[in-house]
C-alpha positions as a printed Julia matrix, in Angstrom:
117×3 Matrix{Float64}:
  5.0    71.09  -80.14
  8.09   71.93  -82.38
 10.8    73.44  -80.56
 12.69   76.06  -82.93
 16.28   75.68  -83.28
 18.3    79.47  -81.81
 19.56   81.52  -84.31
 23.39   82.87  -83.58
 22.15   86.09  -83.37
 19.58   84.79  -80.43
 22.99   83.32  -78.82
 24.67   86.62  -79.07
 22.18   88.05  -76.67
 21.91   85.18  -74.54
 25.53   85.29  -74.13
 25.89   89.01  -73.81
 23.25   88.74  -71.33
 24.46   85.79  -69.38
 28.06   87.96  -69.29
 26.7    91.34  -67.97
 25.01   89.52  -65.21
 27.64   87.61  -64.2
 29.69   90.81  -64.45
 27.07   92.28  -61.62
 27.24   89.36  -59.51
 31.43   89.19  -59.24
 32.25   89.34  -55.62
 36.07   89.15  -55.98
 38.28   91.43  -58.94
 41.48   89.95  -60.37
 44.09   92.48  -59.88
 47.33   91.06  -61.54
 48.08   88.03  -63.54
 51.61   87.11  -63.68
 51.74   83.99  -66.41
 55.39   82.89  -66.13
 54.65   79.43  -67.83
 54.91   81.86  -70.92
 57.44   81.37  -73.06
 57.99   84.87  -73.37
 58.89   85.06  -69.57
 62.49   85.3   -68.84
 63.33   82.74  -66.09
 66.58   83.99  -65.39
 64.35   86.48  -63.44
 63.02   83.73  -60.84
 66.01   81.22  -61.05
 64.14   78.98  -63.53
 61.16   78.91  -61.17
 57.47   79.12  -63.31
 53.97   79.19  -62.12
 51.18   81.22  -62.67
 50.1    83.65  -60.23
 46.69   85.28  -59.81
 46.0    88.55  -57.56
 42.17   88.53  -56.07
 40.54   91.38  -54.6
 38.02   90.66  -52.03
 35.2    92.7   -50.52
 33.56   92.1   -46.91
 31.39   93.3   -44.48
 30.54   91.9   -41.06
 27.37   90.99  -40.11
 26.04   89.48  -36.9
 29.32   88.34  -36.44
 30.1    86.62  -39.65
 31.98   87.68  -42.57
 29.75   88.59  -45.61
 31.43   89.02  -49.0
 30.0    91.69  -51.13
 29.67   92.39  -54.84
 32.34   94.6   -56.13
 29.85   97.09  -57.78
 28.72   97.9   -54.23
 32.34   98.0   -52.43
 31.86  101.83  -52.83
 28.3   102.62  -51.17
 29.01   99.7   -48.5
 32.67  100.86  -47.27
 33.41   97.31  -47.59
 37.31   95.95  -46.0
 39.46   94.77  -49.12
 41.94   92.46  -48.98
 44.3    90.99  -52.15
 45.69   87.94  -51.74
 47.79   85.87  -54.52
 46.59   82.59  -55.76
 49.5    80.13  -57.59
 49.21   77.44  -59.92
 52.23   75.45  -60.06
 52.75   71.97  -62.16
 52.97   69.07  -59.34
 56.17   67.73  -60.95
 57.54   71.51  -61.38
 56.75   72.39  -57.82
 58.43   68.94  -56.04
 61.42   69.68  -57.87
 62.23   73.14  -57.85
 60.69   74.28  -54.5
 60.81   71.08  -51.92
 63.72   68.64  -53.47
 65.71   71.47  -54.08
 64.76   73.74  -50.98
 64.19   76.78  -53.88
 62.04   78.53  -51.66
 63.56   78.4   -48.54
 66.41   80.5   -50.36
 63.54   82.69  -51.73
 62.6    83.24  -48.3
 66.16   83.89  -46.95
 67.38   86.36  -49.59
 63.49   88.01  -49.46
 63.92   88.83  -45.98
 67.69   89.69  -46.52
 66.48   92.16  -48.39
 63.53   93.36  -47.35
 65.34   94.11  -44.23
């Protein structure tokens, strides 16, 4: 039997299909995205620091004892705990330099807590 190449409309809906259930399935929402490898992004802001940071939102439930994370579309109905944490891509070479050869974040730290009181 002759298979039939897909026309692009036929991969339209596949697509759009493949995205909304993905889009049902999510179990974690991205918040923020700070992209300070931009070039737009003034580094005179972060001491000439640059990564690119990513705030998740997680959902959870226990169960029997054990975490179980939830979809988002059902944080609502399930009273699920949330919890955002920051994810950071840095550039290997970037990140020796600026944060551990130069101790960069250990005067991040200092002047946060400064402060932050």
């Amino acid at each position: 039997a002759e298979v039939a190449p897909r026309g692009e409309e036929e991969d339209e809906v596949l697509l759009m299909q493949s995205e909304e259930h993905r889009e049902d399935e999510r179990i974690l929402r991205i918040t923020e995205i700070k992209n300070r490898f931009d070039d737009s992004y003034d580094d005179g802001k972060s001491g000439g620091y640059r990564d690119l940071s990513l705030n998740i939102e997680v959902g959870w439930t226990m169960r029997e004892g054990m975490v179980s994370f939830e979809r988002v579309r059902d944080w609502d109905d399930l009273q699920v705990q949330r919890h955002i944490c920051e994810i950071q891509v840095h550039l290997r070479s970037a990140h020796h330099e600026l944060v551990g050869a130069t101790g960069l974040h250990q005067r991040y730290v200092e002047l946060r807590n400064k402060y932050n009181g």
